[in-house]
C-alpha positions as CSV (number, residue, x, y, z in Angstrom):
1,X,28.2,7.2,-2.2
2,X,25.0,6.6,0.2
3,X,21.4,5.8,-0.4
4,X,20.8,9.4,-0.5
5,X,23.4,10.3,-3.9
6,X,21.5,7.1,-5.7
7,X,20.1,8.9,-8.7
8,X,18.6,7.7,-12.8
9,X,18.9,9.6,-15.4
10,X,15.2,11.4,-14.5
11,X,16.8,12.4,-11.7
12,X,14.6,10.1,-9.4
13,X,16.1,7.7,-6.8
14,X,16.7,4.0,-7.1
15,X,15.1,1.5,-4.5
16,X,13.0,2.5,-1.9
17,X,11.2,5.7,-1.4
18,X,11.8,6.7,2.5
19,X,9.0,6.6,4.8
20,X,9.5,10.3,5.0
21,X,9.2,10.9,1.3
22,X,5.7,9.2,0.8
23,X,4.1,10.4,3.7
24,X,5.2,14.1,2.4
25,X,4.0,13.1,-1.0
26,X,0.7,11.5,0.4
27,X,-0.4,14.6,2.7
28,X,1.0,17.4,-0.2
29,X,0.5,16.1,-3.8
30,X,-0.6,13.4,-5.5
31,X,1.7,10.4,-4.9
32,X,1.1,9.2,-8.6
33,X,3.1,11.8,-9.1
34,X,6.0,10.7,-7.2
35,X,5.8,6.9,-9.3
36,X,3.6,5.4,-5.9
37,X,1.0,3.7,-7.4
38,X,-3.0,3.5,-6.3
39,X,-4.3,1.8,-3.4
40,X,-6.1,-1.2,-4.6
41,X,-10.2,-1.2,-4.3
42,X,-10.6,-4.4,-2.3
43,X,-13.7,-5.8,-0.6
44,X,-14.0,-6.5,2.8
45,X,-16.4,-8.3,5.2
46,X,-16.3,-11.5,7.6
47,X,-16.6,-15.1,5.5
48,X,-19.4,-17.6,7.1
49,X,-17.0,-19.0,9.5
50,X,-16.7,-15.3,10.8
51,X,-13.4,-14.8,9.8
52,X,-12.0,-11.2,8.0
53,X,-12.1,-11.7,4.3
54,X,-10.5,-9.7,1.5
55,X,-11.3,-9.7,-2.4
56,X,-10.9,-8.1,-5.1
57,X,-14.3,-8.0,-5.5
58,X,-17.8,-9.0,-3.0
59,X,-18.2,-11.9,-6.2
60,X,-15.0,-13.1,-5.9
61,X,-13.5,-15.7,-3.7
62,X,-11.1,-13.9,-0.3
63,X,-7.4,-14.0,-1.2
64,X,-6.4,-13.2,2.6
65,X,-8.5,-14.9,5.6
66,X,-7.7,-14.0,9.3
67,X,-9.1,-15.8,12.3
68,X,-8.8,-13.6,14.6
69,X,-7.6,-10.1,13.2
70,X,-6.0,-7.5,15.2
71,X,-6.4,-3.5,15.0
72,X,-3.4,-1.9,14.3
73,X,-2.4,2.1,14.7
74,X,-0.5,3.5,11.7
């Protein structure tokens, strides 16, 4: 049996959803409705030392710092 024959008893597949599944989901329904849970609402900005900074909220101390951050393409 591969990843692919994996099924619950709803019918939905066990472990990972495939890349391919979530961007379908993403770009033609709502991926709540394929169990993907929502983006979190973080805030973002540089810290006094200059460095990248994210929080859950502007009030609330950064959970992830980075020097010297990097752009990315997705």
């Amino acid at each position: 049996m591969n990843h692919d024959q994996r099924q619950t008893e709803g019918g939905r597949r066990r472990g990972r959803m495939l890349a391919r599944e979530w961007t379908i989901a993403a770009l033609y329904h709502d991926p709540s409705d394929h169990g993907i849970p929502a983006l979190p609402d973080w805030a973002s900005g540089r810290d006094a030392a200059g460095r990248f900074a994210l929080a859950d909220s502007a009030a609330d101390e950064p959970f992830i710092l980075a020097d010297e951050p990097v752009e990315v393409e997705r």
